[in-house]
N, CA, C and O atoms as a DFTB+ gen file, in Angstrom:
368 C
 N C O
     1  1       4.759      -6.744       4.805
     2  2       4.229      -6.636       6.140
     3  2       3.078      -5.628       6.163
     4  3       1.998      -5.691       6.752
     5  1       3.563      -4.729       5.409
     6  2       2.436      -3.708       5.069
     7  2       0.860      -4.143       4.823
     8  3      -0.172      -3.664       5.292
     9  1       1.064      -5.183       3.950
    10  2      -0.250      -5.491       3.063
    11  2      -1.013      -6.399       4.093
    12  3      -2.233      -6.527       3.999
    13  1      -0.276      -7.043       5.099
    14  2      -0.650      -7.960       5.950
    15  2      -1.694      -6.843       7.274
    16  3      -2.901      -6.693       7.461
    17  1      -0.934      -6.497       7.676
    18  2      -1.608      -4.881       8.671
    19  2      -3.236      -4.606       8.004
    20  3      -4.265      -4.561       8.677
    21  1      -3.131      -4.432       6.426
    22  2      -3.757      -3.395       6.092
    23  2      -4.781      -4.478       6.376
    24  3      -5.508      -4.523       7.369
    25  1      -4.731      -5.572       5.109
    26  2      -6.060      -6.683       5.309
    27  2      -6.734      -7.462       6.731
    28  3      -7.822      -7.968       7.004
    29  1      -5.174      -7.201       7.594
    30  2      -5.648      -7.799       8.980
    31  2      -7.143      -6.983       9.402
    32  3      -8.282      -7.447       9.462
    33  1      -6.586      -5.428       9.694
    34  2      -6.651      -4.528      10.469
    35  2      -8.430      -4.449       9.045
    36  3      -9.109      -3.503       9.440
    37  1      -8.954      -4.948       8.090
    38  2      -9.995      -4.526       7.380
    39  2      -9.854      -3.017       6.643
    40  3     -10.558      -3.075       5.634
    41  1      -9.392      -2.044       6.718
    42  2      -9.682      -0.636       6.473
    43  2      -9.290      -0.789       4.828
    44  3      -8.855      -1.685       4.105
    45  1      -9.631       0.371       4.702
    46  2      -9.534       0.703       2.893
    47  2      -8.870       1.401       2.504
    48  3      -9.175       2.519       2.919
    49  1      -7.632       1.423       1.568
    50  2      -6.759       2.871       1.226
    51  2      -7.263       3.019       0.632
    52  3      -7.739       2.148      -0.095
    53  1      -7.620       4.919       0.507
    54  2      -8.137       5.666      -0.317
    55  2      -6.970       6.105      -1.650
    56  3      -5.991       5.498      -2.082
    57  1      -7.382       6.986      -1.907
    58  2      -7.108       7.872      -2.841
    59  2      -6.632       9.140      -2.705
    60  3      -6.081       9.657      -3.677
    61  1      -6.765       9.875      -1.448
    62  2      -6.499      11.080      -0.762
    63  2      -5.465      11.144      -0.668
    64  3      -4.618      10.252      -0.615
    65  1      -5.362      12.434      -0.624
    66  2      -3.804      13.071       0.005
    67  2      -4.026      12.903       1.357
    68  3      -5.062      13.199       1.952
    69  1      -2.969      12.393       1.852
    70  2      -2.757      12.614       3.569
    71  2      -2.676      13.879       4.763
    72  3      -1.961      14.867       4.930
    73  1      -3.817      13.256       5.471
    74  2      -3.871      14.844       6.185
    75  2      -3.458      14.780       7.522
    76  3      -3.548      15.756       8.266
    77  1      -2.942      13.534       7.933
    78  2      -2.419      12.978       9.516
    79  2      -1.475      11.737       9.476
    80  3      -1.868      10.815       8.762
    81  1      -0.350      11.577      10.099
    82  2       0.432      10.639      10.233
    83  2       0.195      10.382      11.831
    84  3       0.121      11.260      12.692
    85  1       0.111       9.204      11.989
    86  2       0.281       8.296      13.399
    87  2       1.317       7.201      13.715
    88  3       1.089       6.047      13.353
    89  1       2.275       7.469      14.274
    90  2       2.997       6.588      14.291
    91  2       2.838       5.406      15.773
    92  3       2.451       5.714      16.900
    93  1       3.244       4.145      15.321
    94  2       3.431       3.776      16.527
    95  2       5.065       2.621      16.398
    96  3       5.746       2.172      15.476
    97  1       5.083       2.547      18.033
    98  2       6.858       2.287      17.905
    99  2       6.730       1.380      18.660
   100  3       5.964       1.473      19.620
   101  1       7.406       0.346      18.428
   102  2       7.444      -1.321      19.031
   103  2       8.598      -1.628      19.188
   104  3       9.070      -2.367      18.324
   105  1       9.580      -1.151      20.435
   106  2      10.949      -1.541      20.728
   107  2      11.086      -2.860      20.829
   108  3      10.198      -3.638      21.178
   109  1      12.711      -3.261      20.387
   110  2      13.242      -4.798      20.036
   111  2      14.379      -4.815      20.308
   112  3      15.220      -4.691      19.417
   113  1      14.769      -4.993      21.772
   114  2      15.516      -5.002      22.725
   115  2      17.308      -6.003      21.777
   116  3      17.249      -7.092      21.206
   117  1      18.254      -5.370      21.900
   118  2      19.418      -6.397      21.305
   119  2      18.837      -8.127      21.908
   120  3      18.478      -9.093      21.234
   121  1      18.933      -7.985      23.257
   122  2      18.674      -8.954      23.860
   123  2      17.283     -10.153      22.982
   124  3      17.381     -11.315      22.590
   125  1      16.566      -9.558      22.971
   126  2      15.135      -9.984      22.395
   127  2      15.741     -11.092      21.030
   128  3      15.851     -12.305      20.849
   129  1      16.048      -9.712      20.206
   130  2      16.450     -10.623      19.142
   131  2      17.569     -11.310      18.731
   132  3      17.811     -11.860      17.657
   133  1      18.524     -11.147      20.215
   134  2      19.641     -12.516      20.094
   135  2      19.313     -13.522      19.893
   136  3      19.621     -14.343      19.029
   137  1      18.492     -13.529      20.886
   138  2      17.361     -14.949      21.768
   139  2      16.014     -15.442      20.860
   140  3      15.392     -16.503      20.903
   141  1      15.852     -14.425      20.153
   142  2      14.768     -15.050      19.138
   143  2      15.818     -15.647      17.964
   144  3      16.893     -15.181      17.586
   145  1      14.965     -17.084      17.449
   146  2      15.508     -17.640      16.113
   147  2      15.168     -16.551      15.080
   148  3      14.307     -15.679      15.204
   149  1      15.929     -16.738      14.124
   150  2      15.086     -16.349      12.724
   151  2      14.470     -17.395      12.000
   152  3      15.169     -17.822      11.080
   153  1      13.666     -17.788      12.104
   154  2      12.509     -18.574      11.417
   155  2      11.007     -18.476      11.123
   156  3      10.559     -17.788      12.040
   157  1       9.907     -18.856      10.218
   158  2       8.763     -18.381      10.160
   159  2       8.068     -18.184      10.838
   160  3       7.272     -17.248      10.752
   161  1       8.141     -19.246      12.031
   162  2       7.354     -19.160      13.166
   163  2       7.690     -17.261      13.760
   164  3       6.756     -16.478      13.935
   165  1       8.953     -16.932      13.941
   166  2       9.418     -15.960      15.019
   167  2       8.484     -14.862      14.062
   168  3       7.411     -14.274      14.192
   169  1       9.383     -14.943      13.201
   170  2       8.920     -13.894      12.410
   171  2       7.145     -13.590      12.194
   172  3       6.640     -12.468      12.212
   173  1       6.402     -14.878      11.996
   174  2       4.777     -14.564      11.962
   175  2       4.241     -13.746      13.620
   176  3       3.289     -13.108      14.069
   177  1       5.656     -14.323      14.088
   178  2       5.122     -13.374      15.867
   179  2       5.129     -12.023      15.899
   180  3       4.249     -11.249      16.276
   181  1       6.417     -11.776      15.384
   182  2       6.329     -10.549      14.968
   183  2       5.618      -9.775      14.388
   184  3       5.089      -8.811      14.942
   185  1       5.498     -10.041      13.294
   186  2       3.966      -9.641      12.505
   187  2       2.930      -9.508      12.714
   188  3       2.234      -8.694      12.107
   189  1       2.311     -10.624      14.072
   190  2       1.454     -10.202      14.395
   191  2       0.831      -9.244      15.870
   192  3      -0.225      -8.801      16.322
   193  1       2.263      -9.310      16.185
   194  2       2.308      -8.441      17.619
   195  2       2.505      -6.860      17.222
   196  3       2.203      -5.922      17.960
   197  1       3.112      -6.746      15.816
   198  2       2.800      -5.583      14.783
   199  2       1.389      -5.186      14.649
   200  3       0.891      -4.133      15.047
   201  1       0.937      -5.941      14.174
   202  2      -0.702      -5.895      13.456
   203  2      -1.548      -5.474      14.950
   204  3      -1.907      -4.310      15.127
   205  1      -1.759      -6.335      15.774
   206  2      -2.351      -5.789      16.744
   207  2      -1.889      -4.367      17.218
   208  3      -2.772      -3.522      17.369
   209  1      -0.627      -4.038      17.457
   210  2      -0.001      -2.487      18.007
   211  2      -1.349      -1.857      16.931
   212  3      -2.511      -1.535      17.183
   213  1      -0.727      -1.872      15.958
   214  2      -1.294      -1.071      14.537
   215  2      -2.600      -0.809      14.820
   216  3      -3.057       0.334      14.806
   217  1      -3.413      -2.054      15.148
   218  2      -5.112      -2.003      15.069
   219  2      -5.609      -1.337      16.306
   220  3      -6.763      -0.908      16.269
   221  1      -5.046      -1.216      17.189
   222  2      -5.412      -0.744      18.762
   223  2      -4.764       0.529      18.520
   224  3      -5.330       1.269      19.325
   225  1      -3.826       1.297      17.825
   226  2      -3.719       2.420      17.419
   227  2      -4.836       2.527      16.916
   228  3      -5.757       2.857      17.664
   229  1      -5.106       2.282      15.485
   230  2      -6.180       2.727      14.560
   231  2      -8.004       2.799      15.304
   232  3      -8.830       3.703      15.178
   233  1      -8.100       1.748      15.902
   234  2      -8.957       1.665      16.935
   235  2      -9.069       2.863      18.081
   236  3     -10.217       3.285      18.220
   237  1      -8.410       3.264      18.631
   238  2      -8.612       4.695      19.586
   239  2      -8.735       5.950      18.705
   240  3      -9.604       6.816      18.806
   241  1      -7.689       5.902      17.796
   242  2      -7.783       7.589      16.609
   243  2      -9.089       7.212      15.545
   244  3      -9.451       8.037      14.706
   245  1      -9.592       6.190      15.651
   246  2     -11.234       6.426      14.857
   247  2     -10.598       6.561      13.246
   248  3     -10.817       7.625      12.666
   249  1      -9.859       5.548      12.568
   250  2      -9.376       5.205      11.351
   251  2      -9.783       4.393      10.971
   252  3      -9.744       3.245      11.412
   253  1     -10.473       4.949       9.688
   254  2     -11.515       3.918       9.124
   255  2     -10.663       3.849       7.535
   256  3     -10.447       2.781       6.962
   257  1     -10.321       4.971       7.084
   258  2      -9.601       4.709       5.847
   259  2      -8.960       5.410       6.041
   260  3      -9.113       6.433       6.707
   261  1      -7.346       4.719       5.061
   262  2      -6.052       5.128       4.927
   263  2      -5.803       6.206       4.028
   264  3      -6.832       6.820       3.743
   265  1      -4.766       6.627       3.495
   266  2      -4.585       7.771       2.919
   267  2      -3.644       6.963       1.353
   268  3      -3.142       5.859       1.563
   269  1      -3.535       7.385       0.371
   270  2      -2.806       6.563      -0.703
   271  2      -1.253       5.765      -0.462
   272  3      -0.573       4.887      -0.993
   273  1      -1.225       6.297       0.198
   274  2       0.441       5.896       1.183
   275  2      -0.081       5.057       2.357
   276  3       0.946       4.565       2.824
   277  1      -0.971       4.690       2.981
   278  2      -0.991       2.972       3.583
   279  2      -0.359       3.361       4.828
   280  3      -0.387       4.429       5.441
   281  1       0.174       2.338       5.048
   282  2       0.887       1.881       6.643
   283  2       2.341       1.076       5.825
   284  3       2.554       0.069       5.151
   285  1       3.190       2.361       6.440
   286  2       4.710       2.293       5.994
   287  2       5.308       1.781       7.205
   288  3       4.890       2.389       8.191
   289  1       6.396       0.594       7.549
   290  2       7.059       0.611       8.437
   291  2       8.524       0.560       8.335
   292  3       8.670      -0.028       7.263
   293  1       9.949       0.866       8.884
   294  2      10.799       1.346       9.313
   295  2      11.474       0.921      10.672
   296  3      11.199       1.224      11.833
   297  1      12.340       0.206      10.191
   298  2      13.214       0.282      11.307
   299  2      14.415       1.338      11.895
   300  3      15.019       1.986      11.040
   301  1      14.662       1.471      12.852
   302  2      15.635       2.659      13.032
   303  2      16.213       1.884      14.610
   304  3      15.592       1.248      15.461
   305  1      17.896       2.346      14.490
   306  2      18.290       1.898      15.719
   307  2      17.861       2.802      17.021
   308  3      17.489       3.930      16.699
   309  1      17.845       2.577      18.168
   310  2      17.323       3.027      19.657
   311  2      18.309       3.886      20.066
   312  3      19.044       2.967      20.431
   313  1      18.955       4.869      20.318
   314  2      20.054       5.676      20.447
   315  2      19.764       5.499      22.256
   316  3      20.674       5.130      22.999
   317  1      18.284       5.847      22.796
   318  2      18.092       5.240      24.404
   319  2      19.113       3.854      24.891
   320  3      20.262       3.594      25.247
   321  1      17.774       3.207      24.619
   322  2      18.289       1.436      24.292
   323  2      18.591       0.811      23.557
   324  3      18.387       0.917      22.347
   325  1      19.274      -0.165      24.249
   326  2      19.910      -0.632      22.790
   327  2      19.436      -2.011      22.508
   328  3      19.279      -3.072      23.112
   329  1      19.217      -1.325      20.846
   330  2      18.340      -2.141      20.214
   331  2      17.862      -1.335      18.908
   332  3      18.395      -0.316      18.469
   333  1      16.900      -1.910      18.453
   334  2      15.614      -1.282      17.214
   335  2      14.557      -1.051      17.802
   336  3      14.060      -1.715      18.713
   337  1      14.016       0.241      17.140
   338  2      12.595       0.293      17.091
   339  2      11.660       0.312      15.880
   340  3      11.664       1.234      15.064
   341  1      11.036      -0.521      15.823
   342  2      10.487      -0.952      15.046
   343  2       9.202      -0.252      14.601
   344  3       8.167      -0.577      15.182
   345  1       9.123       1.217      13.068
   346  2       8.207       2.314      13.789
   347  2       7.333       1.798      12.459
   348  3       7.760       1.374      11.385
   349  1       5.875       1.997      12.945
   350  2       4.857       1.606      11.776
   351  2       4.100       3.237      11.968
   352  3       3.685       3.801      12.980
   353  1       4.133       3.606      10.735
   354  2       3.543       5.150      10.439
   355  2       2.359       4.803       9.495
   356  3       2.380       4.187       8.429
   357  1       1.449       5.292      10.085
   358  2      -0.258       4.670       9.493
   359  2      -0.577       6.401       8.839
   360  3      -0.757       7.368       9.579
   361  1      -0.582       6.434       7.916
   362  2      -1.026       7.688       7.111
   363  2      -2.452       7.714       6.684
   364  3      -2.902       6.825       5.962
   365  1      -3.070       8.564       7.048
   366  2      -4.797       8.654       7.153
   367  2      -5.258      10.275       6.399
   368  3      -6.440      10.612       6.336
């Protein structure tokens, strides 16, 4: 999913050590993904409702290149709501 973000989104991983982490978090309600199938289709939705979050992050913080560590993502359960949040950490 990573590699998909990176080429979507155009930018270049460097070589650098990382000097800023940005995260962004895309809640996924229990409900949501009862009701969603698991199939390619769902899943390319996902991915790309990812990719856009990601690029409209990277787009306002002025990220032009990544840091050797990329765009890591992570799921973690919602202790709020219940559900996942789905966290993509863009290292610059």
């Amino acid at each position: 999913m990573s590699k998909r973000v990176v080429s979507a989104a155009g930018v270049q991983i460097g070589t650098n050590v990382p000097t800023g982490i940005e995260a962004v978090v895309i809640p996924l309600s229990d409900l949501y993904l009862r009701q969603t199938l698991n199939n390619p289709n769902n899943r390319t939705q996902l991915v790309n409702d990812a990719t856009s979050k990601v690029q409209q992050e990277m787009r306002s913080k002025s990220i032009t290149i990544l840091s050797s560590e990329g765009i890591r993502f992570e799921a973690q359960r919602d202790a709020v709501q219940v559900g996942y949040k789905l966290v993509a950490q863009i290292w610059h």
